[in-house]
Backbone bond lengths (Angstrom), bond angles and torsions (degrees), N, CA, C in turn:
res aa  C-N    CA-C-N  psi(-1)  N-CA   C-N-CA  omega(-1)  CA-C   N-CA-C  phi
1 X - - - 1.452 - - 1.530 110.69 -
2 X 1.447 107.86 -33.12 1.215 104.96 -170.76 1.711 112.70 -69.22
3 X 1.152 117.51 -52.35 1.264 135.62 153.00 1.330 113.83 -2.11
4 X 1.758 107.06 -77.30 1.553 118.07 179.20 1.555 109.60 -44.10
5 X 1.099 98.09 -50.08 1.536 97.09 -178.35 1.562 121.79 -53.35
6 X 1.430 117.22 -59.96 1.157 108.95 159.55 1.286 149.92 -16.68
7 X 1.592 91.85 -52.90 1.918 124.33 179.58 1.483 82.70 -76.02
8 X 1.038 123.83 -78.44 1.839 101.91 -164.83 1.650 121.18 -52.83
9 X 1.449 112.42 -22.76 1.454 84.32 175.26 1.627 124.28 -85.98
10 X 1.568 96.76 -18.99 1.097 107.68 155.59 1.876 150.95 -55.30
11 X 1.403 88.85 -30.06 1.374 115.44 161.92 1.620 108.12 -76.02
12 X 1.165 113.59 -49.13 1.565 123.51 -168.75 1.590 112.45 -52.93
13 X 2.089 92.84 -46.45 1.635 102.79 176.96 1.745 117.91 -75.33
14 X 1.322 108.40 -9.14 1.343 106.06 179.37 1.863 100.82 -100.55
15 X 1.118 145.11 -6.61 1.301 137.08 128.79 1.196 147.60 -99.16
16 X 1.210 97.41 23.28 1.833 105.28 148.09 1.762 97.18 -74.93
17 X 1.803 101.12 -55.05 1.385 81.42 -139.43 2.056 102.18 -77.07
18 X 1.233 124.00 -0.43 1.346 155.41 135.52 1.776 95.42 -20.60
19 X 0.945 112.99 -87.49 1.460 121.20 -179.79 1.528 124.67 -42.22
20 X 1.422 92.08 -31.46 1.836 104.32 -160.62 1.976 94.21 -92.65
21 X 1.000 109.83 -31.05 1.312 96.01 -172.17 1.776 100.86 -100.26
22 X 1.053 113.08 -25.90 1.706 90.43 153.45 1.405 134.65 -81.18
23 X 1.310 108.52 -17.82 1.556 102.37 149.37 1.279 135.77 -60.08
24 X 1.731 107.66 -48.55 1.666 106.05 151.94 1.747 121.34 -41.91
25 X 0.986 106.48 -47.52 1.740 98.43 -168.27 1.707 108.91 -87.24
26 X 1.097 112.08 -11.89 1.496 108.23 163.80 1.570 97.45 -86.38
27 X 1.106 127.69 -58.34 1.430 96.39 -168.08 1.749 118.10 -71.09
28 X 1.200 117.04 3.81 1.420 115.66 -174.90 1.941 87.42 -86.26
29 X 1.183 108.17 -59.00 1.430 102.53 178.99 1.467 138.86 -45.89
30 X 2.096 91.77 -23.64 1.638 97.79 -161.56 2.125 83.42 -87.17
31 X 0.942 124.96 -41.25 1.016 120.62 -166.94 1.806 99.33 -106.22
32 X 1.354 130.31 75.50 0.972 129.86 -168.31 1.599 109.16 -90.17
33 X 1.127 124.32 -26.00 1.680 127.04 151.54 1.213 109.93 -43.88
34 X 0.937 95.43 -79.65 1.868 89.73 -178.65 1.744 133.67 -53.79
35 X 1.618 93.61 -14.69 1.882 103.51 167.21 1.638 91.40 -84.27
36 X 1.270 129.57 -37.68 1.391 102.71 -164.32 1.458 117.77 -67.39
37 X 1.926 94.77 -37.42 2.030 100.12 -179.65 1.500 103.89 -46.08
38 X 1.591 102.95 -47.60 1.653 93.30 -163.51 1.833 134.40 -39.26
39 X 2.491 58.73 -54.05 1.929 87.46 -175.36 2.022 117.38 -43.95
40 X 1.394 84.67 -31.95 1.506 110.17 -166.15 1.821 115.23 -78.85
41 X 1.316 95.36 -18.50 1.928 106.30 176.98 1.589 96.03 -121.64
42 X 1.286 121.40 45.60 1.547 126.04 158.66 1.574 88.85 -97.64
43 X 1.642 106.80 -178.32 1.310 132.36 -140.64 1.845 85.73 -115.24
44 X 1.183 113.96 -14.68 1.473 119.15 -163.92 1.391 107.42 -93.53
45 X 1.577 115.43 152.40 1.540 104.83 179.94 1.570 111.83 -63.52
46 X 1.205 102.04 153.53 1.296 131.87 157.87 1.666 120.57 -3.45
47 X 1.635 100.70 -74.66 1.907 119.17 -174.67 1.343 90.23 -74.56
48 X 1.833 140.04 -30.98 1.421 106.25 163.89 1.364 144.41 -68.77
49 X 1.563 92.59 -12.21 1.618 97.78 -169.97 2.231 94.96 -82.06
50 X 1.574 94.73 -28.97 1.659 89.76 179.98 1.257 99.67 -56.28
51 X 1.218 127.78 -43.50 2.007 119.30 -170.74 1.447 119.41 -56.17
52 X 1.625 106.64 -42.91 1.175 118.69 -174.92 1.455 112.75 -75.81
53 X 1.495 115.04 -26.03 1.620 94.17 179.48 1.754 131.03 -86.66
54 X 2.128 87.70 -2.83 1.190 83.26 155.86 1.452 132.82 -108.83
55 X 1.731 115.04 -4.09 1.608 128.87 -144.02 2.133 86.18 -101.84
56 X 1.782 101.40 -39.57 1.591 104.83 -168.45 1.916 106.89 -60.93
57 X 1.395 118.71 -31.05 1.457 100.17 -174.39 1.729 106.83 -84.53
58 X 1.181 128.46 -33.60 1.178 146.50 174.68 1.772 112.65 -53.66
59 X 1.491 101.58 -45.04 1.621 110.90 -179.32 1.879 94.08 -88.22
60 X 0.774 144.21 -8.34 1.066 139.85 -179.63 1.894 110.15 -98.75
61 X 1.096 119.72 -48.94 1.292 124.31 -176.65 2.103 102.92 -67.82
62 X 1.685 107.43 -37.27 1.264 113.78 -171.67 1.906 105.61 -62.29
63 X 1.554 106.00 -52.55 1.265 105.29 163.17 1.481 137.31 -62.90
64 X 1.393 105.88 -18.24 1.805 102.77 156.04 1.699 113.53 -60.89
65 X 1.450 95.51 -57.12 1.546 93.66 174.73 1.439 110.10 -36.51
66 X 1.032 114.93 -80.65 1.607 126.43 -179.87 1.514 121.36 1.58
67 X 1.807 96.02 -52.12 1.189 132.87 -162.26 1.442 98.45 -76.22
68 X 1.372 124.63 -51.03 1.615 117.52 -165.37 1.578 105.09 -85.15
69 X 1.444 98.44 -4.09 1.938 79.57 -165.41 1.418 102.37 -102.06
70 X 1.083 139.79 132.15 2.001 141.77 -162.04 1.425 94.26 -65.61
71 X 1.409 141.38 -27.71 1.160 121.88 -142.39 1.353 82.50 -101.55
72 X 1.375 126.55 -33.67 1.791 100.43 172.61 1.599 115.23 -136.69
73 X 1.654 84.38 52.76 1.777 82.35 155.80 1.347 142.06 -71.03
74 X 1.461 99.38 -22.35 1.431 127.34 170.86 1.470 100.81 -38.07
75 X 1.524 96.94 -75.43 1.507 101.36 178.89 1.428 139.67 -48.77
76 X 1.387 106.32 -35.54 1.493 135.61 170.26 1.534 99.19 -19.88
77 X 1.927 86.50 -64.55 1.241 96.67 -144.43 1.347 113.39 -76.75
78 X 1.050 117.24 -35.30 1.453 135.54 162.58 1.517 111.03 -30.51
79 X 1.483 113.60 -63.68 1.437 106.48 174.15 1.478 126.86 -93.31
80 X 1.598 105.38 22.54 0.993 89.67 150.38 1.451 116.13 -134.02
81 X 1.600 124.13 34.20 1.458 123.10 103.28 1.218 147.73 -41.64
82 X 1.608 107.20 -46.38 1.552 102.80 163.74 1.334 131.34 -42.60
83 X 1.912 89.05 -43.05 1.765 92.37 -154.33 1.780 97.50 -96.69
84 X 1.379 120.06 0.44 1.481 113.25 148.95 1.055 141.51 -56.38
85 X 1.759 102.58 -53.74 1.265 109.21 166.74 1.550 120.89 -69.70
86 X 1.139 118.49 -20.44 1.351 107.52 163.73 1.637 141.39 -67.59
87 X 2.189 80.37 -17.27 1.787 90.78 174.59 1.593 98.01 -95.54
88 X 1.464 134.55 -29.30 1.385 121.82 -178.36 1.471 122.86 -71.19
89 X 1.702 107.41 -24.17 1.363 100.80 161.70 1.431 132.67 -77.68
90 X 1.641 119.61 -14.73 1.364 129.50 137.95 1.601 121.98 -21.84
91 X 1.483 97.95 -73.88 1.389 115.29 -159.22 1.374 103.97 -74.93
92 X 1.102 133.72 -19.94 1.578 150.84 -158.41 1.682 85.29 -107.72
93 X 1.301 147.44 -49.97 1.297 134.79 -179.53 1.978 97.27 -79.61
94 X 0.875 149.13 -1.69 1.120 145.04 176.17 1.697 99.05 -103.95
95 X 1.441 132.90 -49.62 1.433 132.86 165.06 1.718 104.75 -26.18
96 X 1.405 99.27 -66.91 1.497 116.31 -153.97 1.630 99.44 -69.66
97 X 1.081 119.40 -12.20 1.669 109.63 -171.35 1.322 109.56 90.13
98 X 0.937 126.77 48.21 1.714 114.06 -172.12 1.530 103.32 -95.09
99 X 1.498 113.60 -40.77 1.169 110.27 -163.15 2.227 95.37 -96.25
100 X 1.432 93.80 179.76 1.828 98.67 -176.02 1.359 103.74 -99.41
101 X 1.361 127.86 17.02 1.572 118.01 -179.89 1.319 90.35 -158.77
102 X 1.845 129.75 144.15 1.143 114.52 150.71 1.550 119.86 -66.25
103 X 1.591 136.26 165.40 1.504 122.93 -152.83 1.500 87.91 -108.07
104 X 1.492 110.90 -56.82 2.089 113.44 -164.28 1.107 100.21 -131.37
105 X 1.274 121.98 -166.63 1.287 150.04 143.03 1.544 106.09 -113.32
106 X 1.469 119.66 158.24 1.416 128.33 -176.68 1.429 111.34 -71.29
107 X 1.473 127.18 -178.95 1.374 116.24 159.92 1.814 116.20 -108.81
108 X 1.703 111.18 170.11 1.170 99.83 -177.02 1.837 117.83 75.02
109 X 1.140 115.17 -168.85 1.506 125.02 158.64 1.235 128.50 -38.83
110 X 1.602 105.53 -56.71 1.689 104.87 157.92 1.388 117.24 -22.22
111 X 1.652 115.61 -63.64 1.333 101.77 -153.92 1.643 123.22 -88.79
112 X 1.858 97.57 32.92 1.688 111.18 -174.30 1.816 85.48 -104.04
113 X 1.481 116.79 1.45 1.570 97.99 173.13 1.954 114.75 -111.17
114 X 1.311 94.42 154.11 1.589 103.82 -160.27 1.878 97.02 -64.17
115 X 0.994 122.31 -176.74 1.591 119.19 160.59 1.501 126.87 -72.11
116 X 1.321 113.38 -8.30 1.321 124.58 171.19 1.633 110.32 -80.78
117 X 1.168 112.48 -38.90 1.601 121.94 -159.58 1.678 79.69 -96.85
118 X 1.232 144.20 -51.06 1.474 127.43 -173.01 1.525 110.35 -64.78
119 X 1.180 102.23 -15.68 1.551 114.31 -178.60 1.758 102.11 -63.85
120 X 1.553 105.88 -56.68 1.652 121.58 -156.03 1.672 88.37 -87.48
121 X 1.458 133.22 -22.29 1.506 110.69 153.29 0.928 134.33 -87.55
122 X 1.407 122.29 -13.93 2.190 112.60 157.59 1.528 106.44 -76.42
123 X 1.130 147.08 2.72 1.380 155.19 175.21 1.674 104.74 -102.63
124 X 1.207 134.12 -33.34 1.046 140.53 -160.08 2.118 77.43 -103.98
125 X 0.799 133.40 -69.56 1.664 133.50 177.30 1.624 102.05 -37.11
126 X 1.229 110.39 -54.75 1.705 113.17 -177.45 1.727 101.49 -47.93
127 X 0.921 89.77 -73.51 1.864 104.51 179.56 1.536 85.15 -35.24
128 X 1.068 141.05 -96.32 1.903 152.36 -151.92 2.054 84.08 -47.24
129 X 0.819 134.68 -44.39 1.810 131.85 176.38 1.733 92.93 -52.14
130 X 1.465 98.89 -77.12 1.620 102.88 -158.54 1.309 95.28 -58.29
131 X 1.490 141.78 -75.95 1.309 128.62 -171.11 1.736 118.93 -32.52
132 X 0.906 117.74 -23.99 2.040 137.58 -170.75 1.918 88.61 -86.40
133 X 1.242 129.09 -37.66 1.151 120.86 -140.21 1.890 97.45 -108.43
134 X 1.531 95.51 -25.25 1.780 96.92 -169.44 1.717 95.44 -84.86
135 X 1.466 105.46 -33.90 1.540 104.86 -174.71 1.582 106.57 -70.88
136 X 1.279 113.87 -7.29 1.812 111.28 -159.23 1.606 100.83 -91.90
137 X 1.840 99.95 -34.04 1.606 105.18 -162.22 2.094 85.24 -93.13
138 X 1.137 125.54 -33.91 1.627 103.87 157.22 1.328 149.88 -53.86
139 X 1.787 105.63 -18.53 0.784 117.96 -176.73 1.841 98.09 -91.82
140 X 1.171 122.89 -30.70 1.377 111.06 -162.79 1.375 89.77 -100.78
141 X 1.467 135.15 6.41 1.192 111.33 175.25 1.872 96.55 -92.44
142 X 1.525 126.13 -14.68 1.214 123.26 -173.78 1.242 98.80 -80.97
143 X 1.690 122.96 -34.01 1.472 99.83 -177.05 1.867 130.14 -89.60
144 X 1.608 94.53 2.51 1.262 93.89 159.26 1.620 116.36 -84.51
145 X 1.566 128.05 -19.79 1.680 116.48 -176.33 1.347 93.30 -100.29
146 X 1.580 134.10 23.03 1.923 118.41 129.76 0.787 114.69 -94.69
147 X 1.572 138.52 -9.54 1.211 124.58 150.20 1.547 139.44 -51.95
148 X 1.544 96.73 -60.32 1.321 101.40 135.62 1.244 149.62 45.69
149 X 1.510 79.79 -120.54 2.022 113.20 160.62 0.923 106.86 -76.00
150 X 1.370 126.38 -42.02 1.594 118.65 -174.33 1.763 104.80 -60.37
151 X 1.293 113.04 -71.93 1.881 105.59 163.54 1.764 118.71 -19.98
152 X 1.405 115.70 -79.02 0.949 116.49 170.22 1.570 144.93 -37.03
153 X 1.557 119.49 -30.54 1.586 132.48 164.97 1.684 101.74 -29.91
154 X 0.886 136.78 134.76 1.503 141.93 139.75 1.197 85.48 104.57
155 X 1.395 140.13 -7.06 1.512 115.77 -164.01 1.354 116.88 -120.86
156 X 1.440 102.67 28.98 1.627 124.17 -158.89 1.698 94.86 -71.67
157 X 1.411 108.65 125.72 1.367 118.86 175.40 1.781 112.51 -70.48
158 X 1.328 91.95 132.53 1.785 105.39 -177.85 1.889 100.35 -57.85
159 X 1.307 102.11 151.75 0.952 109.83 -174.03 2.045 115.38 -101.56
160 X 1.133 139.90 149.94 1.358 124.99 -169.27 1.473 115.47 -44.79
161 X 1.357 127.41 -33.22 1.168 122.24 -173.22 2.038 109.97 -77.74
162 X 1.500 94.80 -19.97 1.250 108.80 176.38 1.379 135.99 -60.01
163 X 1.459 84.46 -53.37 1.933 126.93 164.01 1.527 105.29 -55.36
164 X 1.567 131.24 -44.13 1.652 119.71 172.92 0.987 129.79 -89.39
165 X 1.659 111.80 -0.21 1.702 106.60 167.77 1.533 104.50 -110.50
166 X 1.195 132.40 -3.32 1.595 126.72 144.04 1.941 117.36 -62.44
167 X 1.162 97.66 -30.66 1.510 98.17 164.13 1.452 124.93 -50.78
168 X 1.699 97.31 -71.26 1.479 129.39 179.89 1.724 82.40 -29.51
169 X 1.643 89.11 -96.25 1.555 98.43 -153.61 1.665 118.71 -51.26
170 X 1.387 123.59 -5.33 1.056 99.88 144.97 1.348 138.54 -89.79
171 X 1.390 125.09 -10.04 1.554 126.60 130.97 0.924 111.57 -13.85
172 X 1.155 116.05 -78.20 2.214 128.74 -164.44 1.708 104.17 -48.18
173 X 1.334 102.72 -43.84 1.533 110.99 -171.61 1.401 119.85 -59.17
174 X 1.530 99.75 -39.93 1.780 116.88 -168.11 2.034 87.69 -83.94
175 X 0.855 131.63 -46.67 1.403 135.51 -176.64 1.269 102.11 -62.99
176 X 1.068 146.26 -24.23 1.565 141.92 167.14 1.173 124.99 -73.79
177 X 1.623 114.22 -34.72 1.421 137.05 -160.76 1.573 94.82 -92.51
């Protein structure tokens, strides 16, 4: 039982965050004027914001995939820790005042939250990564020790006292023959 549980929250944390980044890249796409102004009144040069308005919906939809398919959720999730923390330390240097202009607003729903509250949902997403990521490396560390045992059954090594009466009696055997 306990198990199941695991797998579902684990499943659960790998489609939220499944959901969240194809919602980002559909709405960056559905309203792609308005991703470019943004892209284009960030703080970053110019030829990066060209990469990003085409590499961010593409890297975002690739890591949902990631996310639904078992064989590389692992990874999923991984990058899309990276690429959280790379947007919360954004939003967290724009919170704090770092820069002399705010740069965008988000797209979609996102951008009905202040910088404080976008702040406490890429932090609240981080948390949904790490929780996805401790259950993922528990879970595959449990299914390698049934493997394991499962390998091991029948192949239980004789023990010393074991080892001298397989001797003996094959003594007895060769002495008969």
């Amino acid at each position: 039982m306990k198990n199941k549980i695991k797998d579902f929250v684990t499943n659960t944390c790998t489609l939220i965050l499944a959901f969240v980044f194809i919602y980002t890249a559909v709405s960056k796409v559905y309203d792609w004027e308005g991703t470019w102004d943004s892209l284009y009144n960030q703080v970053f040069p110019i030829w990066f914001a060209d990469i990003l308005f085409f590499a961010l919906p593409v890297l975002e939809i690739g890591i949902a995939g990631l996310l639904v398919s078992s064989k590389w959720e692992k990874m999923g999730l991984w990058l899309s820790g990276i690429l959280m923390v790379l947007f919360t330390g954004y939003v967290g240097l724009i919170y704090i005042g770092f820069f002399d202009r705010v740069p965008c607003s988000c797209g979609g729903v996102i951008s009905s939250f202040s910088w404080g509250q976008h702040l406490l949902f890429n932090l609240f997403l981080l948390g949904v990564v790490g929780v996805g990521l401790k259950l993922k490396e528990e879970g595959r560390w449990r299914k390698d020790e049934i493997k394991k045992r499962e390998k091991g059954k029948g192949k239980r090594k004789k023990g010393k006292g074991e080892r001298e009466k397989g001797l003996k009696d094959e003594g007895k055997r060769m002495k008969e023959e």
